[in-house]
VEXDREN-2710 file (C-alpha; in Angstrom, 1 decimal):
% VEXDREN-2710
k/r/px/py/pz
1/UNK/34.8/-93.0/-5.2
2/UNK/31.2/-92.8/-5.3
3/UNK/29.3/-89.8/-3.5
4/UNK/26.4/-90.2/-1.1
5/UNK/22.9/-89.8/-2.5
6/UNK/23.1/-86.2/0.0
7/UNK/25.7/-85.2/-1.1
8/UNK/24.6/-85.0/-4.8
9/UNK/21.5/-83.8/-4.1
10/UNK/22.8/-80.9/-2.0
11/UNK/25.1/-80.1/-5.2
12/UNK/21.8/-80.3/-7.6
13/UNK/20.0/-77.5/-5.1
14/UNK/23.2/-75.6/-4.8
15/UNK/23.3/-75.0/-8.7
16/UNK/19.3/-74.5/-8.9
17/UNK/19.5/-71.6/-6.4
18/UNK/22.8/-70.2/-8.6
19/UNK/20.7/-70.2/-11.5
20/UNK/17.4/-68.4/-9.7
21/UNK/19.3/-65.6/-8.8
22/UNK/21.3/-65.4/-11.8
23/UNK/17.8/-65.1/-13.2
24/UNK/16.3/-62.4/-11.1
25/UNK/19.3/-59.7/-12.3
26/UNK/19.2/-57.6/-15.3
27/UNK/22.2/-57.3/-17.3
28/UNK/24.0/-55.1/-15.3
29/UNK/24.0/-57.1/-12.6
30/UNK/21.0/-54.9/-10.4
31/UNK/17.9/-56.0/-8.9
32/UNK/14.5/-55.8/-11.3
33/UNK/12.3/-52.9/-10.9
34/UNK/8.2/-53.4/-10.1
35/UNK/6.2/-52.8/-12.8
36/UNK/4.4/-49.5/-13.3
37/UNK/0.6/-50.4/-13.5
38/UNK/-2.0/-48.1/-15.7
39/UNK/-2.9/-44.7/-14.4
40/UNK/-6.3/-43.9/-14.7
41/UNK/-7.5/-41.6/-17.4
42/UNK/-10.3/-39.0/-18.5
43/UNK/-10.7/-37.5/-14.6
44/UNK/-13.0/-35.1/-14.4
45/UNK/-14.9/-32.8/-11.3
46/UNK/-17.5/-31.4/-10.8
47/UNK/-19.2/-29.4/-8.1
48/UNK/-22.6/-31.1/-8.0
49/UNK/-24.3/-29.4/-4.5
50/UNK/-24.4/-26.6/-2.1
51/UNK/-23.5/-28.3/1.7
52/UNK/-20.3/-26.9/1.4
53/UNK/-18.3/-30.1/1.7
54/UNK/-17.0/-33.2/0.3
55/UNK/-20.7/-34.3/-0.8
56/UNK/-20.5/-31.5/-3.4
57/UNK/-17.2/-32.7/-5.1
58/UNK/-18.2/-35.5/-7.6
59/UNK/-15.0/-37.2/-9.4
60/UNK/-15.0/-38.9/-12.1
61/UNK/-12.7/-41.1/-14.3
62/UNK/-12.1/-44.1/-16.5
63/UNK/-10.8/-47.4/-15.4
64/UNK/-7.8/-48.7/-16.2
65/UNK/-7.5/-51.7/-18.6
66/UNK/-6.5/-54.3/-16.9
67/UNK/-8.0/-53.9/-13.0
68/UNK/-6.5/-57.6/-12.2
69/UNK/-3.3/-55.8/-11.0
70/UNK/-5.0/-53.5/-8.7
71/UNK/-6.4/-53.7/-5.2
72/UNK/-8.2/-49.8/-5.4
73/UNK/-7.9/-46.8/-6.2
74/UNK/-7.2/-43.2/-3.9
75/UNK/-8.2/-40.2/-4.5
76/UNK/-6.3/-37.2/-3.2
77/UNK/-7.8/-33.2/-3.0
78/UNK/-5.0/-31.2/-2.8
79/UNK/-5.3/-27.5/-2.4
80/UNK/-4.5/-25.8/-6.1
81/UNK/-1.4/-23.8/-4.8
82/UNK/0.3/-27.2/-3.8
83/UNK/-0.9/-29.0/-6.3
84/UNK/2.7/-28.5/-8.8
85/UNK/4.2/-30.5/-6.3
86/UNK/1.6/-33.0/-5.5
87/UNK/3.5/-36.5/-6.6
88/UNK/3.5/-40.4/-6.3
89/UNK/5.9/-40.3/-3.3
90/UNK/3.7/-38.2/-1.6
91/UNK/0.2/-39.8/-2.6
92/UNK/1.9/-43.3/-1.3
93/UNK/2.4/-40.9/2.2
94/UNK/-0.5/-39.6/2.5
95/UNK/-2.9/-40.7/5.9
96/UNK/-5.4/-42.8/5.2
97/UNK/-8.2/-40.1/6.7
98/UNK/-6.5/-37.8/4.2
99/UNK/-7.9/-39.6/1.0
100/UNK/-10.9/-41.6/-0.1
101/UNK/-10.9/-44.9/-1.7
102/UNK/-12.8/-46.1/-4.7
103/UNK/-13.5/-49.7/-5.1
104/UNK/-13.1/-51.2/-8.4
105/UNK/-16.0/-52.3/-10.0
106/UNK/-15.2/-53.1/-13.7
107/UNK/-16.5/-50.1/-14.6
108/UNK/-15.6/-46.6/-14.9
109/UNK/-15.8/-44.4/-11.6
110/UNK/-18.1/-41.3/-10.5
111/UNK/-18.3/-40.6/-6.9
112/UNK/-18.8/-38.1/-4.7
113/UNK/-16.9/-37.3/-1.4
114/UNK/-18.2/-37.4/2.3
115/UNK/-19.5/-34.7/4.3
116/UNK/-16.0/-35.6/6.4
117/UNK/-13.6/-35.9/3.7
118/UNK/-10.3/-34.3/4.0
119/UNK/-7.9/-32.6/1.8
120/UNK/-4.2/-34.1/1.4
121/UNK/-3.6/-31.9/4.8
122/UNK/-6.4/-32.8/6.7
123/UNK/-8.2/-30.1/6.6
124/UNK/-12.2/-30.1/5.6
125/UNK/-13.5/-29.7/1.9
126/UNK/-15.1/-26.3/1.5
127/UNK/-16.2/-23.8/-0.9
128/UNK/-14.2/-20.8/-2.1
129/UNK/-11.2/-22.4/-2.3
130/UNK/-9.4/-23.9/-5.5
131/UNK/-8.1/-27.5/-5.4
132/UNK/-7.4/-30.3/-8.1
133/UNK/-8.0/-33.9/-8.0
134/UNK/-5.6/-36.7/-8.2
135/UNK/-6.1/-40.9/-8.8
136/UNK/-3.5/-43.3/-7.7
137/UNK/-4.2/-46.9/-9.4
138/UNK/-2.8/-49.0/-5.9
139/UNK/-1.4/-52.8/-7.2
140/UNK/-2.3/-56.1/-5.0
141/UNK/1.4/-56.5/-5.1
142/UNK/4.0/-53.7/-4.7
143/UNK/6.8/-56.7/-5.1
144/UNK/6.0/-56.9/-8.6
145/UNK/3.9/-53.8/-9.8
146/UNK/4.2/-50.3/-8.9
147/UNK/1.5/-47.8/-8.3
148/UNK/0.9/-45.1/-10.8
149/UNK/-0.9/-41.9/-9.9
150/UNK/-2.8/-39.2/-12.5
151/UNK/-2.1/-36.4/-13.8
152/UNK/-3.9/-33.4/-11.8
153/UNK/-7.6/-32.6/-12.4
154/UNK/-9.2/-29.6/-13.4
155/UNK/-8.8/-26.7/-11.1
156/UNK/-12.3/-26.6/-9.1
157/UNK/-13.7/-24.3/-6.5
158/UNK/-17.0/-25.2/-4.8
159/UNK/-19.2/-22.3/-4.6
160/UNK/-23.2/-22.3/-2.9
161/UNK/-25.3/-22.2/-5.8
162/UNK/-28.0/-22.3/-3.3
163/UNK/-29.1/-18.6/-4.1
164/UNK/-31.0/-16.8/-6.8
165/UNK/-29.1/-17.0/-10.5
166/UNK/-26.4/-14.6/-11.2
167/UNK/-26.9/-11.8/-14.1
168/UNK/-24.5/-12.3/-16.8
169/UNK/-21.5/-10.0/-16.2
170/UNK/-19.9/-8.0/-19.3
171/UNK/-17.1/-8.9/-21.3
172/UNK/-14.5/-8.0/-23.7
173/UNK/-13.3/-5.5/-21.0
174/UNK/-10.7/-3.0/-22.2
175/UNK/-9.2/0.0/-20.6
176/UNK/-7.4/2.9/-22.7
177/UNK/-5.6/5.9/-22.1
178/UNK/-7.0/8.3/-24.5
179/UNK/-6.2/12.2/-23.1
180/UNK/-3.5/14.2/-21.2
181/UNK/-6.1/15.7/-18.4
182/UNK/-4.1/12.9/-15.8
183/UNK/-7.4/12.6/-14.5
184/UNK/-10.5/10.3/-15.4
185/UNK/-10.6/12.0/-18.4
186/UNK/-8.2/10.5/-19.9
187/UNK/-9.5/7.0/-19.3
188/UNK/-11.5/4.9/-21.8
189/UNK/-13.5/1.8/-20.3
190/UNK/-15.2/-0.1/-23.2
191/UNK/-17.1/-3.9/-22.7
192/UNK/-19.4/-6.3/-24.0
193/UNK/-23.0/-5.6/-22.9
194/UNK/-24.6/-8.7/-20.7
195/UNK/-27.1/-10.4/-22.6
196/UNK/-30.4/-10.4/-21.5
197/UNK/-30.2/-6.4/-20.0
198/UNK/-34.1/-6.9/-19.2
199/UNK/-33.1/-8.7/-16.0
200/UNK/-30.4/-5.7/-14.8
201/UNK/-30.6/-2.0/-13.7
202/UNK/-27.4/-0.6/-14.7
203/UNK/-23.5/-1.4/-15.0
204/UNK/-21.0/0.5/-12.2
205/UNK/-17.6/0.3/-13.1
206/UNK/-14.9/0.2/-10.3
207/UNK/-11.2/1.8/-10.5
208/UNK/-9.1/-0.4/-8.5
209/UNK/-5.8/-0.2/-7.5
210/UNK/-4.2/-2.5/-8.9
211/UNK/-2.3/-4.1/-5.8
212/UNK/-5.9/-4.3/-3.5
213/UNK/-7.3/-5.8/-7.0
214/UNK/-6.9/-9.4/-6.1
215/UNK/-8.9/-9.3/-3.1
216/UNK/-11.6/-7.2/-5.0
217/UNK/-15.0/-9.4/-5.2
218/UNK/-18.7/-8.8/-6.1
219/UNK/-19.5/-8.4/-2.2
220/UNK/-17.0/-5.6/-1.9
221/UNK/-18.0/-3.9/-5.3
222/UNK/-21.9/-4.0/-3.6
223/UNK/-20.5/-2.0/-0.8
224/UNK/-18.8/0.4/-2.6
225/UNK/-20.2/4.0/-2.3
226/UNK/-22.0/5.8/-5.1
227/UNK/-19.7/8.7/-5.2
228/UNK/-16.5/6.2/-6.0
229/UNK/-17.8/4.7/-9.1
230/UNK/-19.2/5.3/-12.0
231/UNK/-22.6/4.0/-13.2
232/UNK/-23.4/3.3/-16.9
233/UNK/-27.1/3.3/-17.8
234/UNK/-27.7/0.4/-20.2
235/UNK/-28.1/1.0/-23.6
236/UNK/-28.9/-2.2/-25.5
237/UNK/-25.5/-1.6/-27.3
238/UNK/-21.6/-1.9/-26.1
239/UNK/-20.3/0.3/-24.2
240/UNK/-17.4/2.6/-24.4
241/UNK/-17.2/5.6/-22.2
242/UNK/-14.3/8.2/-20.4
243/UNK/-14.8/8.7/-17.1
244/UNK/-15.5/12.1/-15.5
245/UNK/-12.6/14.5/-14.2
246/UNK/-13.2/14.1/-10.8
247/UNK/-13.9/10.2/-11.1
248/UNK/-12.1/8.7/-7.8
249/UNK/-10.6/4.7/-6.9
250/UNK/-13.4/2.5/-4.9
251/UNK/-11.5/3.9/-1.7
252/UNK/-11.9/7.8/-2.5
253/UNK/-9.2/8.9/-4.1
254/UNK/-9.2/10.4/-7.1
255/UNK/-7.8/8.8/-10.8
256/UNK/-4.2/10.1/-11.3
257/UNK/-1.3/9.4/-13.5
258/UNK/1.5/7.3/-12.7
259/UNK/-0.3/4.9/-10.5
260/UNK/-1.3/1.2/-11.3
261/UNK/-5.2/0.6/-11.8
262/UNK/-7.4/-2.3/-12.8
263/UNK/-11.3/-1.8/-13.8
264/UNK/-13.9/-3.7/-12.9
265/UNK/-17.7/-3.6/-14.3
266/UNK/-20.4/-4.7/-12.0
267/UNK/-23.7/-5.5/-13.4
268/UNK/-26.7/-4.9/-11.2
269/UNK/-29.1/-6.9/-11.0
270/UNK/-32.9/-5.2/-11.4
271/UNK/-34.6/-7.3/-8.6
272/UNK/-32.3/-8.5/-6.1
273/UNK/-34.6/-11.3/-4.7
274/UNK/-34.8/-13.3/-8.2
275/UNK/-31.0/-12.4/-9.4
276/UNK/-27.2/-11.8/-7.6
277/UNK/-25.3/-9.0/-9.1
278/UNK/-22.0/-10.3/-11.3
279/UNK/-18.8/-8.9/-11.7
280/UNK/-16.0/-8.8/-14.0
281/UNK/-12.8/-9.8/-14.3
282/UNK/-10.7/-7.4/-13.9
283/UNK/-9.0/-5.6/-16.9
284/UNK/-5.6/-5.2/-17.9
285/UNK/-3.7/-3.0/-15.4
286/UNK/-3.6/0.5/-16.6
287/UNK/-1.1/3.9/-15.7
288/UNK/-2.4/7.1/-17.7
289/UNK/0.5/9.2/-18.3
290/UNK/0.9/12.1/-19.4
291/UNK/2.2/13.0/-23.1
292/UNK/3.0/16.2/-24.6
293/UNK/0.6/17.8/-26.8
294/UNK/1.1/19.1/-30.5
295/UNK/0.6/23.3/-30.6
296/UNK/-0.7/24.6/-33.2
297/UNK/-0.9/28.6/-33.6
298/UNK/-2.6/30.6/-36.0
299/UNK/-0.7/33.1/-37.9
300/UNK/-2.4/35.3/-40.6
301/UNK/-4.9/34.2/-42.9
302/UNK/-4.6/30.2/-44.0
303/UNK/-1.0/30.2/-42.3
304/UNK/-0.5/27.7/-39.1
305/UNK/2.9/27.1/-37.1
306/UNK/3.2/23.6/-35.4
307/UNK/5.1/22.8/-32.7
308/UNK/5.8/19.3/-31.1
309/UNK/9.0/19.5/-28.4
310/UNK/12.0/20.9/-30.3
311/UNK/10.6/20.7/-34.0
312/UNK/8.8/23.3/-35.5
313/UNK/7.2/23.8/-38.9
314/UNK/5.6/26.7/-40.5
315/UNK/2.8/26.5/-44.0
316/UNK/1.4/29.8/-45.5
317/UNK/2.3/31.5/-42.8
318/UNK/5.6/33.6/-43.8
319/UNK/3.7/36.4/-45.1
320/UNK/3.7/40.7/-45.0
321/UNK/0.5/42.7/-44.6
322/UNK/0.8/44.2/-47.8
323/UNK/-0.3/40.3/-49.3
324/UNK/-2.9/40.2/-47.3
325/UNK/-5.7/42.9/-47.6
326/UNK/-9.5/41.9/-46.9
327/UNK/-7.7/38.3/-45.3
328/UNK/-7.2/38.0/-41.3
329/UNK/-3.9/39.6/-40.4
330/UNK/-1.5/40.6/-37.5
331/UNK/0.0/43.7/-37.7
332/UNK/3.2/44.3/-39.5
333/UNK/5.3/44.3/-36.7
334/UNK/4.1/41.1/-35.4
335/UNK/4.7/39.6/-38.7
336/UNK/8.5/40.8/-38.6
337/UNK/8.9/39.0/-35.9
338/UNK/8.4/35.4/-37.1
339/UNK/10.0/36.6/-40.3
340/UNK/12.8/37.8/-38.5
341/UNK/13.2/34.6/-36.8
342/UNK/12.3/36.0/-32.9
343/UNK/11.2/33.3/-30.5
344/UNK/8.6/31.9/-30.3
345/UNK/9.5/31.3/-34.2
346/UNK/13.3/30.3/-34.1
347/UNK/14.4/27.6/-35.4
348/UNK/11.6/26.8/-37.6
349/UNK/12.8/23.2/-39.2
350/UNK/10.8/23.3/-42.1
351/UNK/8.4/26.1/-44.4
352/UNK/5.8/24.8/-46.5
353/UNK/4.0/27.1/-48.9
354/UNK/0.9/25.2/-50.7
355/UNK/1.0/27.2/-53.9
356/UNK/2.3/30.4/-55.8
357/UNK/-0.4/32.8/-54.9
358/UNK/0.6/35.9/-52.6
359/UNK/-2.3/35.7/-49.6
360/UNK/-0.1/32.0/-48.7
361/UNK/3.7/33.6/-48.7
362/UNK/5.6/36.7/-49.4
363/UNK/8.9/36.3/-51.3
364/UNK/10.9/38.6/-49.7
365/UNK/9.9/37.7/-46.1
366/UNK/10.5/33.7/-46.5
367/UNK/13.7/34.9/-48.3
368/UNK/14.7/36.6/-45.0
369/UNK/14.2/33.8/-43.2
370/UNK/16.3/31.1/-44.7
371/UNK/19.0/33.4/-45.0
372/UNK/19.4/33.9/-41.4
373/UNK/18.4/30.2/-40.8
374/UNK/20.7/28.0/-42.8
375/UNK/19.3/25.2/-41.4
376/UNK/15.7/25.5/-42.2
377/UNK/14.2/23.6/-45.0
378/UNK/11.5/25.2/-47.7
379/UNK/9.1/22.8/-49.5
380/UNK/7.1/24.6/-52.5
381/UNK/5.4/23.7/-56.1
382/UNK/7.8/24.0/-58.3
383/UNK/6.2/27.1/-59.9
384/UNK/7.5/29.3/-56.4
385/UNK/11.1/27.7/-56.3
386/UNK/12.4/29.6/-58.8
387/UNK/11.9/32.7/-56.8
388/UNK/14.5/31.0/-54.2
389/UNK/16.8/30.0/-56.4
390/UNK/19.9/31.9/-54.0
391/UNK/18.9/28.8/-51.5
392/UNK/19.4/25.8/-53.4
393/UNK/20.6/24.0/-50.5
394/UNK/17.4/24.4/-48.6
395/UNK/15.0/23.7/-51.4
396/UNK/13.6/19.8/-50.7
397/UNK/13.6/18.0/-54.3
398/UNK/11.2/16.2/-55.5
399/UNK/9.4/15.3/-58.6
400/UNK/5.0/14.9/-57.9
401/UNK/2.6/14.6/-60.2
402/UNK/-0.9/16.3/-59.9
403/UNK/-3.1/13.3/-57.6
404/UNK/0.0/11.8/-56.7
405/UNK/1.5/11.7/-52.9
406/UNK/4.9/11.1/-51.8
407/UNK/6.5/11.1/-48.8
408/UNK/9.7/13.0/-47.4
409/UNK/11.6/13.3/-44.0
410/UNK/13.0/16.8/-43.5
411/UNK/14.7/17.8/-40.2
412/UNK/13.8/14.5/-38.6
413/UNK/10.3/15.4/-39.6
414/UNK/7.8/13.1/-41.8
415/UNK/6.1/15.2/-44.5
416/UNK/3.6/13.3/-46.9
417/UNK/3.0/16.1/-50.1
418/UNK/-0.4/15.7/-52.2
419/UNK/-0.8/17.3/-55.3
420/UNK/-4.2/18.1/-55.2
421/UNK/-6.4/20.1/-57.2
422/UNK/-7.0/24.5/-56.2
423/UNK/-10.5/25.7/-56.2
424/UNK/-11.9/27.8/-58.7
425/UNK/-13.5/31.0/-56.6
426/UNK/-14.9/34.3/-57.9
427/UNK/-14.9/33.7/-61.7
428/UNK/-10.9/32.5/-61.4
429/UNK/-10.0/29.3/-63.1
430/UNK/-6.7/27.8/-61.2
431/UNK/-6.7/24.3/-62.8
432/UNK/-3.4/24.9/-63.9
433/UNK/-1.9/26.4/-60.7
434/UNK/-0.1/23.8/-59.0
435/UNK/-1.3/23.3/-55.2
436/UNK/-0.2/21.1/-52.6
437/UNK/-1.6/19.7/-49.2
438/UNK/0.8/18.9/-46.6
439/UNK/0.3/15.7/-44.0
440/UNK/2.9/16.2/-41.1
441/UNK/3.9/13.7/-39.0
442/UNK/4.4/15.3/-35.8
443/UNK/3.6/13.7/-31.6
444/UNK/2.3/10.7/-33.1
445/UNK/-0.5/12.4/-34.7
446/UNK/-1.3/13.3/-38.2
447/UNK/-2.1/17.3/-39.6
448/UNK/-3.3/17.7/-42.7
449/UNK/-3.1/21.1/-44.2
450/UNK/-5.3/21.3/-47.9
451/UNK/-4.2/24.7/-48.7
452/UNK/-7.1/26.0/-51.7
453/UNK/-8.2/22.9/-52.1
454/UNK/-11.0/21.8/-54.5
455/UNK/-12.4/19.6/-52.1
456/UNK/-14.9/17.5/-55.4
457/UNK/-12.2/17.3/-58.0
458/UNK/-9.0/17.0/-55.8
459/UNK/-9.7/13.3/-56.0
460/UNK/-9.4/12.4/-52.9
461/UNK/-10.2/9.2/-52.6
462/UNK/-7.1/8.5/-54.2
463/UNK/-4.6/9.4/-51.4
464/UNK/-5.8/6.8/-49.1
465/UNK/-6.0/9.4/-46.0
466/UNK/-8.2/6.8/-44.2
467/UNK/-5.6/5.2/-42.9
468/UNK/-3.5/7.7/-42.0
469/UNK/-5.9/8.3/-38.8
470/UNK/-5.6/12.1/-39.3
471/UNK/-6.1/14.0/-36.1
472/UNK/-6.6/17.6/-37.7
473/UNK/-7.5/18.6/-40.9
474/UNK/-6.9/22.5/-41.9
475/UNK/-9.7/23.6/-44.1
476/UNK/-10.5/26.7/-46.5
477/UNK/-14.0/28.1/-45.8
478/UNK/-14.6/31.8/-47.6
479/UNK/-16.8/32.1/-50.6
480/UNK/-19.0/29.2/-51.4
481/UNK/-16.7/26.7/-49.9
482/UNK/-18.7/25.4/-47.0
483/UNK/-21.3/23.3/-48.5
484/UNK/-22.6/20.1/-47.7
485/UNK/-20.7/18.2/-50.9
486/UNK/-17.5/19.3/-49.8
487/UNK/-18.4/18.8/-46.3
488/UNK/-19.1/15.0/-47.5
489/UNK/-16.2/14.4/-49.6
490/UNK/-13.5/15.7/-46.8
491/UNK/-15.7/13.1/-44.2
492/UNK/-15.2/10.7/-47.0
493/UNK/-12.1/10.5/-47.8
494/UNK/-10.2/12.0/-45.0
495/UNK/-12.3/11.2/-41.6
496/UNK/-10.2/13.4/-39.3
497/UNK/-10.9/14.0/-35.7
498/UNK/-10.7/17.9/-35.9
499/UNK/-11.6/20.3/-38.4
500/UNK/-10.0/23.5/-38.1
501/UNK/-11.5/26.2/-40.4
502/UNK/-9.3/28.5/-42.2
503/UNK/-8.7/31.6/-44.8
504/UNK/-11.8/33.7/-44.0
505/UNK/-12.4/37.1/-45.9
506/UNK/-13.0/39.9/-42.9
507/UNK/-15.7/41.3/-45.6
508/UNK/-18.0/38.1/-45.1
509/UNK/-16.4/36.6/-41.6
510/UNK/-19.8/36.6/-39.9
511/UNK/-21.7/35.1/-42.9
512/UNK/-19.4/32.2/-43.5
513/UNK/-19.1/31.3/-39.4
514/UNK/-22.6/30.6/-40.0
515/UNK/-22.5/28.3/-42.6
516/UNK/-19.7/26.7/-40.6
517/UNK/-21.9/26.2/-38.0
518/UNK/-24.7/24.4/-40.2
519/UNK/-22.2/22.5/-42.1
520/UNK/-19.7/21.5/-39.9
521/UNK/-21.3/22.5/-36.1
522/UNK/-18.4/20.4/-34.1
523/UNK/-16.0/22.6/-36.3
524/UNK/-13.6/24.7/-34.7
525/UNK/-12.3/28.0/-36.2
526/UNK/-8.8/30.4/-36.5
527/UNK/-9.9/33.8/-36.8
528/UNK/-7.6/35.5/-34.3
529/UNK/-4.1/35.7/-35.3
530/UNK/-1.6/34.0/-32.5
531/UNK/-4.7/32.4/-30.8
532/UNK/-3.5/28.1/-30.3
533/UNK/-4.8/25.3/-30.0
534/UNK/-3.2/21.7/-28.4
535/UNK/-3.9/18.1/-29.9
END
């Protein structure tokens, strides 16, 4: 039978429609996705005025290849805190009154906002408050393209530039804890001078606390009052400078341990109608606290005990009264006591004796000592071991060589020996006496006791004490010791923040005090036995 002309036409359409859709399905079987159009690229703002508005928000950004699939493009301000969630679901939701549109033009796009426009929110442009800038590239047909928006701008914050310049405000700001006062003492402001200091009067730096610090600006650093910061003449070099003990926060009270602070520097401008005053960021947050100093006490003579928490460690100071005529001295029974091991001198962890010579130790006395303390260690030349011989167990080992440093930890405490060279004084000749300095590690700091050193032909240079960052050296000073060529070789090689000056004859104490005083007039002196000192 033959069909009707309909009837195969209608079977014709029947399979063309079959093979259309069959067409329009990927090969899972699911409808086709849009395709995602070009994002714009390169977007860039800038704040271009003072109105305080949109007019002062220029945008720009390049085109996207191929503008025949768009219709325009949108720009969205969106308020810097909500911009990490700012997405193309949201840009294609946004009111129209809420964004500006850009017309293409076959070129590449700056514009400006209006005096009305509106952030993502609908609320007006202004200054002082961060935003960033997005593009959305809209397609002429959302059945077959998708929109594609940019990645955020820039953060921006229009500010009124309306005003006089601003001085250049410091940088480089650092704030340090360098003392133990737990007051301003103790802390260390150091910056970056501003450039041209021709233009400004002074700096003023602020102590903030550190949780009012985020709301801290220049107009609230110009009403501070004078007596809550501190002001910094300019110098035409950097600064660094500790504050004063009774320095106080910018509301009054004064600097304290254990609470949070950030600095600020101000820089003041000289003429207020031709410049604005800058400030700083702020620095690092800073807590002084408090740490426990190093003791040091003077014996007799050239011997020092130091003391740092539990540890405690004597040199030359072990001595008897009879071993020390024409040298400073206690009296005997106040030498008996550290030799007999009463408090403040028990548990002494280690004894160092610099050399064999009877003003630095007396045999019988240190002998005394380690016997009733089996625990304490004795460091000596090997020319006074042998008269120890009966404490073999406490002797520390080691083999040095004269210029040569090594290291040893005794007690849990860090000794660095240094053979060094002993002065020649009064027509004696001690080249071949052995003689030791001791650098001990105690409290994070460095002491360097010389003993009788020969300060020119100790070779010094040699040791490499530069580094070491000593905080106090102990110094001999009687005869014709204090000169300036000793004087330069010990600031030389060694560069310590303290000189402590030791082993003074009684006969000449006045005499040689004076030199010290020419030589070395920041110098500080032991001439009373049991008098201290804390580092």
């Amino acid at each position: 039978m033959i069909k009707s002309n309909n009837s195969v036409l209608f079977l014709l359409a029947s399979i063309f429609t079959l093979l259309i859709f069959s067409d329009c399905k990927d090969d899972e079987g699911s409808d086709l996705e849009p395709t995602k159009i070009e994002s714009i690229s390169s977007l860039s703002v800038s704040d271009i005025g003072d109105a305080g508005n949109g007019t002062d928000l220029q945008i720009s950004f390049s085109r996207i290849a191929d503008e025949s699939q768009i219709e325009e493009y949108q720009i969205f301000v969106v308020e810097s805190a909500e911009s990490a969630d700012f997405n193309l679901e949201k840009a294609e939701n946004i009111a129209s009154d809420n964004l500006f549109t850009a017309t293409k033009t076959g070129n590449d796009i700056s514009i400006h906002l209006l005096a009305s426009s509106k952030t993502v929110n609908g609320v007006s442009i202004t200054n002082d408050i961060p935003y960033r800038v997005f593009v959305m590239s809209v397609t002429v047909d959302p059945m077959l393209f998708a929109n594609a928006l940019s990645v955020a701008s820039e953060e921006i914050t229009l500010i009124d530039n309306s005003g006089p310049p601003t001085v250049e405000s410091v940088s480089n700001l650092l704030v340090q804890d360098t003392g133990n006062e737990g007051s301003g003492l103790d802390m260390q402001v150091s910056f970056s001078r501003s450039t041209d200091e021709s233009i400004i009067s002074e700096y003023r730096i602020m102590v903030v606390n550190s949780e009012e610090s985020d709301a801290f600006n220049v107009e609230a650093a110009a009403s501070v009052s004078s007596e809550n910061f501190t002001t910094v003449a300019k110098t035409g070099n950097d600064i660094s400078t500790n504050l004063a003990a009774d320095s106080k926060t910018i509301t009054g009270e004064l600097i304290t341990e254990d609470v949070a602070y950030k600095v600020f520097v101000m820089t003041v401008a000289a003429d207020a109608n031709q410049y604005l005053n800058a400030l700083s960021n702020p620095s690092e947050e800073i807590s002084l606290s408090s740490v426990e100093k190093v003791k040091v006490t003077f014996i007799a003579n050239d011997g020092i005990m130091i003391e740092f928490e539990d540890k405690k460690v004597v040199i030359d100071a072990i001595n008897r009264v009879s071993n020390l005529g024409g040298w400073i001295s206690p009296s005997s029974s106040e030498l008996m006591a550290l030799e007999n091991g009463e408090p403040p001198y028990d548990d002494i962890d280690i004894i160092m004796i610099t050399h064999n010579h009877g003003d630095h130790y007396h045999t019988a006395a240190v002998a005394n000592y380690l016997s009733n303390h089996p625990e304490t260690k004795l460091i000596a030349t090997s020319d006074v071991e042998p008269n120890f011989s009966a404490f073999a167990d406490q002797i520390v080992n080691f083999e040095i060589e004269k210029f040569e440093r090594i290291t040893t930890v005794q007690n849990g405490i860090t000794i660095d020996v240094l053979e060094v060279e002993h002065f020649d004084q009064f027509g004696n000749i001690f080249d071949d006496d052995e003689s030791y300095a001791y650098n001990i590690h105690l409290g994070g700091k460095r002491f360097l006791h010389v003993g009788d050193l020969d300060y020119l032909d100790s070779q010094l240079e040699g040791f490499d004490l530069l580094s070491d960052d000593i905080t106090v050296v102990f110094i001999p000073t009687f005869g014709d010791l204090v000169s300036a060529a000793n004087r330069d070789a010990l600031i030389e090689n060694v560069e310590p923040e303290n000189i402590v000056c030791l082993h003074f004859l009684t006969s000449s104490l006045s005499t040689t005090l004076a030199q010290i005083n020419n030589i070395y007039p920041d110098a500080d002196a032991f001439t009373t036995p049991f008098e201290t000192r804390e580092y």
